[in-house]
N, C-alpha and C positions, 0 to 999 in steps of 0.2 A: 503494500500500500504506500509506504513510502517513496517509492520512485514513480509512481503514480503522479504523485504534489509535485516532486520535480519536472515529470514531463510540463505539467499545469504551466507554473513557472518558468521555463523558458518558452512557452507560447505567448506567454505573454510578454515577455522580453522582444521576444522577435516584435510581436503587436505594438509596443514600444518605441522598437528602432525604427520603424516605419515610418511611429509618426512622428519622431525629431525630426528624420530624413526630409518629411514632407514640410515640417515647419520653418526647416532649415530654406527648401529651397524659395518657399515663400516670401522669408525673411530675406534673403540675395535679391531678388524680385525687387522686393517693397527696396532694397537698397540702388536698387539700378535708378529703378524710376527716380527716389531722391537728385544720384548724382544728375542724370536726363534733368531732370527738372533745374538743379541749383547750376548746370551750363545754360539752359536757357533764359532763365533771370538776371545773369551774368552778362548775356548781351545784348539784354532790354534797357534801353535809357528812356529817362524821363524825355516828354516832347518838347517840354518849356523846361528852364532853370526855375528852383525853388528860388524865391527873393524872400529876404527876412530884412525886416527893417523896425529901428528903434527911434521912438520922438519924447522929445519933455519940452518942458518952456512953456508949453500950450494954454491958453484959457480962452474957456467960454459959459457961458451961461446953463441950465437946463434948456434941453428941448432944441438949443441952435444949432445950425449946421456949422461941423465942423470939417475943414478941407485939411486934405494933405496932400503935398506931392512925392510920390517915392520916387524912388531912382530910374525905374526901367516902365515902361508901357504896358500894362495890364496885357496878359492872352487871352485867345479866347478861351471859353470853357473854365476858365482857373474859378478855384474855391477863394476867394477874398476872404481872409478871417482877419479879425480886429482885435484886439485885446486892451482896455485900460486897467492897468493895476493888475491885470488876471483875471478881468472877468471881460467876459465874449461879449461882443458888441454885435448885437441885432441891425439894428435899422442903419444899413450901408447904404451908398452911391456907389456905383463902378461903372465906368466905362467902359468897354473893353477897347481896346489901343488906345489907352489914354493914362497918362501916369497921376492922375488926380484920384483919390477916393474922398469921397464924405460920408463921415456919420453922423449920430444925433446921439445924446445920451440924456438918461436921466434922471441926472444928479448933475452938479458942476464940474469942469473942467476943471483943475487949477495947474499952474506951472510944474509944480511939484510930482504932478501925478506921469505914470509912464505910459505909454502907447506902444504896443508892438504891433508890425502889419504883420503878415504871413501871404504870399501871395504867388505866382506863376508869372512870369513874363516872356514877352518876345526878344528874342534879340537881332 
């Protein structure tokens, strides 16, 4: 009866090896595709340069429009995001090919306070 257990036991061993084998080659797979993938992202570039841009000095009232000019000409399709102090500024202007934005906030502007753009441009 005892080599009975044993036969058991290497069936299931072999049952086993099969399926590291099979997870194994799954696992190479799922790795190819990575490497395929991380060469093609690799030679994806952005269509616009990202622009980051910093402003202080500023004031204005609640509710007033406020202009800026960045440096390069709005693209098209670009996400224009605003920030005073860290918080997201909703109510923008943007032109697209135009290096002017305006927004409106509401609270006061003051000198003191920071503005960061986030933006896409053409060059």
């Amino acid at each position: 009866m005892p080599e009975l257990v044993k036969i058991k036991q290497v069936e299931n061993l072999e049952t086993q090896i099969a399926n590291i084998q099979t997870a194994i080659s799954t696992a190479n797979a799922a790795m190819q595709m990575v490497a395929d993938l991380n060469t093609l992202l690799s030679s994806i570039s952005l269509p616009f340069p990202l622009g980051k841009e910093k402003f202080s000095g500023l004031s204005a009232l609640t509710g007033e429009v406020i202009p800026i000019t960045v440096a390069y000409k709005v693209a098209e399709e670009s996400a224009v995001m605003v920030f005073v102090n860290g918080i997201h500024v909703e109510q923008l202007g943007v032109v697209v090919g135009s290096d002017r934005i305006e927004f409106k906030l509401p609270f006061d502007l003051t000198s003191h306070d920071t503005i960061i753009v986030y933006y896409t441009y053409s060059v």
